[in-house]
C-alpha positions as CSV (number, residue, x, y, z in Angstrom):
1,X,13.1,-29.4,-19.1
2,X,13.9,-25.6,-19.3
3,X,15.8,-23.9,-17.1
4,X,14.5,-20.1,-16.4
5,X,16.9,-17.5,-16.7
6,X,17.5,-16.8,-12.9
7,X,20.2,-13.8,-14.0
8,X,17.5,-11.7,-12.2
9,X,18.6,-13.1,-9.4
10,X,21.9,-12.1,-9.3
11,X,21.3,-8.7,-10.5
12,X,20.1,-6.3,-8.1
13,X,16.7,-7.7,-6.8
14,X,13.9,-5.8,-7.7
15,X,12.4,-6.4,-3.7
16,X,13.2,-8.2,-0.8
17,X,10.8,-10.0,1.7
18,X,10.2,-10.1,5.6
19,X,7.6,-12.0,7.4
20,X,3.9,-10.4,7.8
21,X,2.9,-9.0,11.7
22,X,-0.4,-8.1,12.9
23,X,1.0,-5.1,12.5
24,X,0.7,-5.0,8.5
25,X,-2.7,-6.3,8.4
26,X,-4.2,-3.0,7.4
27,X,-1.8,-2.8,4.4
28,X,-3.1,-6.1,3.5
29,X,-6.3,-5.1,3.7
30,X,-5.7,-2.3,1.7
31,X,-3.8,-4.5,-0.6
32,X,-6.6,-7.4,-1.2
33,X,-9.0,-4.1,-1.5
34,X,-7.2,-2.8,-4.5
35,X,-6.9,-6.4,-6.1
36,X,-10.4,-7.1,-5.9
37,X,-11.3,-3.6,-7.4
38,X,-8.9,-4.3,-10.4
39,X,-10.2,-7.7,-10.8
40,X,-14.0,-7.2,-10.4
41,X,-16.4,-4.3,-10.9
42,X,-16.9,-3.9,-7.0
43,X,-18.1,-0.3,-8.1
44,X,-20.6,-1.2,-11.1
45,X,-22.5,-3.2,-8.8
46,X,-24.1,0.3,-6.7
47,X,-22.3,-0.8,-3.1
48,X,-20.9,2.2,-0.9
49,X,-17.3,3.0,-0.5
50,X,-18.4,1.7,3.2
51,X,-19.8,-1.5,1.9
52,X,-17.0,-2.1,-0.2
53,X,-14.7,-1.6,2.4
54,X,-16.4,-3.8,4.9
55,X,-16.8,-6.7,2.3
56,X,-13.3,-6.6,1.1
57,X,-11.9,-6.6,4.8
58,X,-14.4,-10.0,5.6
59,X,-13.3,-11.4,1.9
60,X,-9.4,-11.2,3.2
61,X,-10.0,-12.2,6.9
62,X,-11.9,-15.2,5.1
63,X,-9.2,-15.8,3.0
64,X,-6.3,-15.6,5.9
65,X,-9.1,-18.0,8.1
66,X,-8.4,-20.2,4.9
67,X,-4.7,-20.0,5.0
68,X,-4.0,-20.3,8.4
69,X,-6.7,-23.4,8.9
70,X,-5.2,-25.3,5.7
71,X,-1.8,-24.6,5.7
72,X,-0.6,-23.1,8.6
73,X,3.4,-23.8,7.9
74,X,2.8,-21.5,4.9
75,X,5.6,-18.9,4.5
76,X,3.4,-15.4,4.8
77,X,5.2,-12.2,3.8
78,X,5.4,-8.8,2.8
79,X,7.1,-7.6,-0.1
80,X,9.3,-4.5,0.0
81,X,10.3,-2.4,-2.4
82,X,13.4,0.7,-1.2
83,X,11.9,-1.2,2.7
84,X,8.2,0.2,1.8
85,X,5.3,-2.2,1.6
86,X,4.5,-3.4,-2.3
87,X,2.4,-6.3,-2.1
88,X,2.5,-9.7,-0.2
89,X,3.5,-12.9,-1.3
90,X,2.0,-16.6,0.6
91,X,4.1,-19.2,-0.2
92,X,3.5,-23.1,0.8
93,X,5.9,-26.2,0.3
94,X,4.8,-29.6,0.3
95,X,6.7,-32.6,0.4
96,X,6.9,-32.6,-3.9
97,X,5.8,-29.0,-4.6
98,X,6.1,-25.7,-4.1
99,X,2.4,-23.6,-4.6
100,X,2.4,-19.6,-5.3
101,X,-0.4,-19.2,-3.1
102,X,-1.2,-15.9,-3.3
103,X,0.9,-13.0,-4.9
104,X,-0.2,-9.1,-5.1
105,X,1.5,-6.3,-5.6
106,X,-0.2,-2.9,-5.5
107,X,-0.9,-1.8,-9.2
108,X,2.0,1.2,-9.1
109,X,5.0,-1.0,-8.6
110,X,3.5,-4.1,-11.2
111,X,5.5,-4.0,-14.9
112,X,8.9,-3.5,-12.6
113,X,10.1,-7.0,-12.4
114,X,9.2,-7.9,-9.0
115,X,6.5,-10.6,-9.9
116,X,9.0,-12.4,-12.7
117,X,11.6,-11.9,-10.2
118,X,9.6,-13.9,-7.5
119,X,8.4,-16.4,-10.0
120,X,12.0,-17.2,-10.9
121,X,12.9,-17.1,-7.7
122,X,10.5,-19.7,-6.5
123,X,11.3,-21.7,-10.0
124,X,15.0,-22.0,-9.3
125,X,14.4,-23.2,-5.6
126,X,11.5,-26.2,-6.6
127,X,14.1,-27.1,-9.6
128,X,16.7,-27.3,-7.0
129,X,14.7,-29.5,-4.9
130,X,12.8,-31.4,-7.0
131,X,10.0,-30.5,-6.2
132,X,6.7,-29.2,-8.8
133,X,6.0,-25.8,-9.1
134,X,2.3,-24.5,-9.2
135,X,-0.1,-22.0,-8.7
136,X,-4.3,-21.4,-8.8
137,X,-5.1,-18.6,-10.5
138,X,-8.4,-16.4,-11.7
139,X,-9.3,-16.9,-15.1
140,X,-9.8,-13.4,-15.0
141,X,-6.3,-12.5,-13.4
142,X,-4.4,-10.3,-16.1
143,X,-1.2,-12.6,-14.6
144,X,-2.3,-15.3,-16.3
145,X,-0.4,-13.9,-19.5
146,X,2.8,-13.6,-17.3
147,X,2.6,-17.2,-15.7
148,X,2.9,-18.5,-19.5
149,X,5.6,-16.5,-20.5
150,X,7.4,-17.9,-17.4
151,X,7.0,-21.3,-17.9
152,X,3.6,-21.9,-16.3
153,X,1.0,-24.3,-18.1
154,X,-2.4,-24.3,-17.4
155,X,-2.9,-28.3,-15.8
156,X,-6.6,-28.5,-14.6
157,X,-9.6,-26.4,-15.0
158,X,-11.3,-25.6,-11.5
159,X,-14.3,-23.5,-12.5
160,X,-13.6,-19.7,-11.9
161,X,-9.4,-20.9,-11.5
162,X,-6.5,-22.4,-13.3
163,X,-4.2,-24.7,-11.8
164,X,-0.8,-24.1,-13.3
165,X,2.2,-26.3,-13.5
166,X,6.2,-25.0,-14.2
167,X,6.7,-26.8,-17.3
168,X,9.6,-24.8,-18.6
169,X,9.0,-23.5,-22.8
C-alpha cells in the first residue's frame, strides 16, 4: 500500500485545530454560506440576499441536526490559521475507519496546504491504526481532483456523492 508523504507534518503546520463552541456558530454559518455559493448557483436562481441567507443558515442547522443525531462522538472543530477561523473540519472514527465528514475552508486560505495537510494528517493516523480511510463527497466538489491526487479512490456511486476510499497510488 502507499504510504503518503506525511513530511508536511513535521514541517511547520499550515493550521492547527480547537474544538467548535456555540460561540463559533455564526462563522460556520458564514462558512457553509460561502461553500454552498461556490458549489451551486444560489444567485442564478432569483432568491434575495435575505433568502439566501435564511436557507443556508436552515441547510447547516439541518446538517449539524444530522451530525449530532448520527454520530454524536464525532470530533467537531474549527480550523485556524495565525489563531483566526479558516474553515471547519468534522471528523468521525468508527471501530475500522476513519470518515472526513465534512471539510471547508473559506475560499481565501484554499491552494495553501491546509486541506492536503489535514488529509495526510488523517491518512497517517487510520494507517497507524488500521483503520480505512474515507470520505463522501459532491460530484460537483472541485476537491474531488485533490482527494485523487492524495490517494483517495472513488468506491461507490451514491447519486449526487462519491464515497472515497485511501487506496494509496
Amino acid at each position: 500500500m502507499f504510504v503518503p508523504d506525511t513530511s508536511i507534518l513535521t514541517d511547520q503546520p499550515p493550521c492547527s485545530f480547537r474544538t467548535m463552541v456555540p460561540e463559533d456558530e455564526p462563522f460556520a454559518i458564514r462558512l457553509y454560506g460561502i461553500t454552498l455559493r461556490h458549489q451551486m448557483s444560489l444567485d442564478a436562481v432569483g432568491l434575495t440576499q435575505e433568502q439566501i441567507d435564511a436557507l443556508t443558515e436552515h441547510q447547516y442547522r439541518l446538517m449539524m441536526i444530522h451530525y449530532n443525531s448520527n454520530y454524536p462522538w464525532a470530533d467537531i472543530s474549527i480550523v485556524l490559521r495565525e489563531g483566526e477561523p479558516v474553515g471547519r473540519l468534522i471528523i468521525i472514527d468508527f471501530e475500522n475507519e476513519i470518515r472526513l465528514g465534512d471539510l471547508m475552508i473559506l475560499p481565501e486560505y484554499q491552494n495553501n496546504g491546509i486541506c492536503t495537510y489535514i488529509m495526510r494528517m488523517h491518512v497517517a493516523r487510520g494507517i497507524a491504526q488500521g483503520k480505512k480511510i474515507r470520505l463522501h463527497v459532491e460530484k460537483v466538489n472541485r476537491a474531488v481532483a485533490l482527494y485523487e491526487r492524495e490517494g483517495f479512490a472513488i468506491v461507490e456511486d451514491l447519486s449526487s456523492h462519491w464515497l472515497m476510499e485511501y487506496s494509496g497510488r
